[in-house]
TORMI-831201 format. One line per 8 residues: their letters; for each residue x, y, z of C-alpha. Coordinates in nm, 2 decimals. Each point is the difference from the previous one (the first is absolute). Example, Ala and Ser with C-alpha at 12.3 -4.5 7.8 and 13.67 -1.06 7.14 Angstrom:
AS) 1.23,-0.45,0.78 | 0.14,0.34,-0.07
END
This chain:
XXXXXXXX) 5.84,-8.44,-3.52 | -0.11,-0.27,-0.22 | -0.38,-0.04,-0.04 | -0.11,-0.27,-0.14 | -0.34,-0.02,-0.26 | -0.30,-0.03,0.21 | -0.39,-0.02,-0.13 | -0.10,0.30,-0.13
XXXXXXXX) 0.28,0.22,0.07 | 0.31,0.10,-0.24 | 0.38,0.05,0.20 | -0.05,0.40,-0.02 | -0.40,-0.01,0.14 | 0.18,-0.26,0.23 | 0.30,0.30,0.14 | -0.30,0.25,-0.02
XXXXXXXX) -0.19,-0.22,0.28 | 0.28,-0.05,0.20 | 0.11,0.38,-0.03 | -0.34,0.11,0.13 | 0.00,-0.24,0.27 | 0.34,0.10,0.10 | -0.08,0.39,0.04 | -0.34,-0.09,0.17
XXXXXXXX) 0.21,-0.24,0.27 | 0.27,0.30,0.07 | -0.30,0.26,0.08 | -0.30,-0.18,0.19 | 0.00,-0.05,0.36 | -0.14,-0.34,0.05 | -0.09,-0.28,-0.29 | -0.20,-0.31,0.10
XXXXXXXX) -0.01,-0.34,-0.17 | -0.33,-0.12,-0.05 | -0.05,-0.38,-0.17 | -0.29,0.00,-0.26 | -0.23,-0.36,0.10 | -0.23,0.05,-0.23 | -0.15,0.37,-0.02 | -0.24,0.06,-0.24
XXXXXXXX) 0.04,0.31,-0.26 | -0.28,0.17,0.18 | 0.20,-0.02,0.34 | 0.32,0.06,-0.12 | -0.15,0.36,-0.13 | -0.17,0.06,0.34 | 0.37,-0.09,0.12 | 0.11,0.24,-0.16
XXXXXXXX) -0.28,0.27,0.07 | 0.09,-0.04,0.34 | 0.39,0.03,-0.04 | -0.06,0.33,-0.19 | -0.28,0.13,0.22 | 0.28,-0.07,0.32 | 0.27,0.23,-0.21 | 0.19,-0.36,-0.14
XXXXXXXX) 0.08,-0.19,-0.26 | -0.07,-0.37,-0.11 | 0.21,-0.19,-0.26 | 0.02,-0.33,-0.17 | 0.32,-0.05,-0.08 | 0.21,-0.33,-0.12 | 0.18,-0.11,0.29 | 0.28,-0.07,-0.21
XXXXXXXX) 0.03,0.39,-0.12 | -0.07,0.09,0.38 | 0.31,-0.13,0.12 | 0.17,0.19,-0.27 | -0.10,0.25,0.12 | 0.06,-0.03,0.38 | 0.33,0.02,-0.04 | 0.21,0.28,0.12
XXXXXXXX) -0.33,0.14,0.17 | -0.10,-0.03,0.39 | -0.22,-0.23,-0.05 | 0.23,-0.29,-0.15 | -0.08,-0.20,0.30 | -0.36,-0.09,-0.12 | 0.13,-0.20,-0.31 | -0.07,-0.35,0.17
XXXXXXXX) -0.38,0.13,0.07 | -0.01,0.02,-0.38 | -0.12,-0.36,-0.10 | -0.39,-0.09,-0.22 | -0.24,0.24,-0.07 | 0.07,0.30,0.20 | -0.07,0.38,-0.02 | 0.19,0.27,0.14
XXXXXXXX) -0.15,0.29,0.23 | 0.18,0.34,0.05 | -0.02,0.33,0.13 | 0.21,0.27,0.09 | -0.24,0.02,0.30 | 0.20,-0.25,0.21 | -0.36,-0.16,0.13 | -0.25,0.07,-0.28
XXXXXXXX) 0.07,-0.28,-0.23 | 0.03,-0.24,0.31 | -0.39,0.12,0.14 | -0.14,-0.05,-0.37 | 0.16,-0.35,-0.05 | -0.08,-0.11,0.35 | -0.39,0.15,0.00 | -0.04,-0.16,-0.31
XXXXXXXX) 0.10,-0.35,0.09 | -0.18,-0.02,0.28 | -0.35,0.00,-0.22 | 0.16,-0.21,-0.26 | 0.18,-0.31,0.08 | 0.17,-0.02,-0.39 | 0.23,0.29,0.10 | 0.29,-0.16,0.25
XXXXXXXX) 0.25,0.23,0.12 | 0.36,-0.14,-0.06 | 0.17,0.28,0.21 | 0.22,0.30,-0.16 | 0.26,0.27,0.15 | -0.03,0.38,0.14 | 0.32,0.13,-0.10 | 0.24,-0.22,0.08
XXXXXXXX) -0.14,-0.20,0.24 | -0.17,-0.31,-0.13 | -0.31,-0.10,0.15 | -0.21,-0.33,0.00 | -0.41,-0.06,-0.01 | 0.00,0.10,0.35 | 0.21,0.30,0.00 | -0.23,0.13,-0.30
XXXXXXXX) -0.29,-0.03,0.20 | 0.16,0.19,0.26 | 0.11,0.27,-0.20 | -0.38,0.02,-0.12 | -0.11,0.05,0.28 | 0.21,0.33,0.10 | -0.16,0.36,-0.12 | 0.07,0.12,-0.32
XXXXXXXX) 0.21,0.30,-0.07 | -0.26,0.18,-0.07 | -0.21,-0.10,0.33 | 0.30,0.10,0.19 | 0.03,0.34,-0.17 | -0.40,0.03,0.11 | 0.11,-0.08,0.33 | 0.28,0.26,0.04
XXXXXXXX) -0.21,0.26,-0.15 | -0.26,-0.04,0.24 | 0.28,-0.04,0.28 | 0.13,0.33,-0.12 | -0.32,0.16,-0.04 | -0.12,-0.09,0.35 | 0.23,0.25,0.18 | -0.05,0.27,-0.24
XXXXXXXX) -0.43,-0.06,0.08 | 0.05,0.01,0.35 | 0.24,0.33,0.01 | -0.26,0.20,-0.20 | -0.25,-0.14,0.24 | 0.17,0.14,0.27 | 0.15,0.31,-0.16 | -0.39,0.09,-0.14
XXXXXXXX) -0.13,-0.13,0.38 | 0.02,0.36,0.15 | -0.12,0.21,-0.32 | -0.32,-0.25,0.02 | -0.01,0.10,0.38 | 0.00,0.35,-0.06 | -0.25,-0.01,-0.26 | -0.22,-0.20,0.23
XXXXXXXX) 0.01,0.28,0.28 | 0.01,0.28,-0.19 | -0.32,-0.15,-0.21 | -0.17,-0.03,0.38 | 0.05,0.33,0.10 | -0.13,0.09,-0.33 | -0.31,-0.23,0.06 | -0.01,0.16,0.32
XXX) 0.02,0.35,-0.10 | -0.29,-0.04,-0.20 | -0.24,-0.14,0.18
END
C-alpha cells in the first residue's frame, strides 16, 4: 500500500492511522459519517462530550486514510460517503453513536449527517435517523430486566399473600383476646 506524503504526517504515522482505523472498523457495531460545515472548537469538544457520554467514539480522520482503511472491513460500502470535511462516529453499541450524532445535529445546524453503515448494511441520512431513534442496548437490557423481574414480583406477591393473611387473623384474634 503506497501512501503518499501528506501534511503533517510521515509514511509510518501514515500506516499507524490507517492500522488503528482498520481494527476500530472490524470491531464497532455501527460508524456514522458526519460532514464538518463549520463547527467551532468549542462544539466539536461538546461533540465529542456527547459521543463519550453515549458510550462512542468521534474521529477526524483524512478521508483519504479512511478509505484505506475501509478495505477488507464490513463497512467498505461507505467509501463514497467519504468526500470534504467529515468525521466519523462509532460504537460497538449498534445505536449509540447514531443517537449522539443525530441529538447533536438537531441543535446545531454545522453538523450534517452524510449517512454511515451498521455492520454491513450501509445506510443513508435517513436510515441513520432511524436507527437513532430505536433503544439503545442498554435501554433494552433495562427493559428485559424489568420484564423478567415482573413475574418473579408478582409470584412472591402471591406466594407471601396467604402468610400475610394468616398474620392478619391470627393478629385479630390476638386483638381480640385481649380486649
Amino acid at each position: 500500500m503506497a501512501i503518499v506524503k501528506e501534511y503533517g504526517m510521515d509514511r509510518s504515522q501514515k500506516a499507524d492511522a490507517v492500522a488503528q482505523l482498520n481494527a476500530v472498523f472490524n470491531e464497532v457495531g455501527v460508524v456514522v459519517v458526519t460532514r464538518n460545515l463549520g463547527l467551532t472548537v468549542e462544539q466539536s469538544t461538546d461533540l465529542r462530550g456527547k459521543m463519550r457520554e453515549a458510550g462512542a467514539s468521534y474521529k477526524v480522520a483524512k478521508n483519504r486514510l479512511a478509505k484505506l482503511a475501509l478495505k477488507d472491513t464490513p463497512y467498505a460500502g461507505m467509501e463514497d460517503m467519504l468526500t470534504g470535511p467529515t468525521a466519523l462516529g462509532y460504537s460497538e453499541d449498534p445505536v449509540a453513536a447514531a443517537k449522539a450524532a443525530v441529538e447533536f445535529a438537531k441543535t446545531n445546524d454545522k453538523l450534517e449527517i452524510v449517512g454511515g453503515s451498521m455492520g454491513g448494511q450501509v445506510l443513508d441520512e435517513a436510515g441513520i435517523k432511524a436507527l437513532a431513534s430505536m433503544p439503545s442496548l442498554d435501554e433494552l437490557r433495562g427493559t428485559i430486566v424489568g420484564l423478567v423481574n415482573a413475574p418473579a414480583t408478582k409470584i412472591a406477591q402471591v406466594v407471601n399473600a396467604p402468610a400475610n393473611k394468616l398474620a392478619r387473623v391470627f393478629g385479630a384474634y390476638g386483638a381480640k383476646e385481649a380486649a
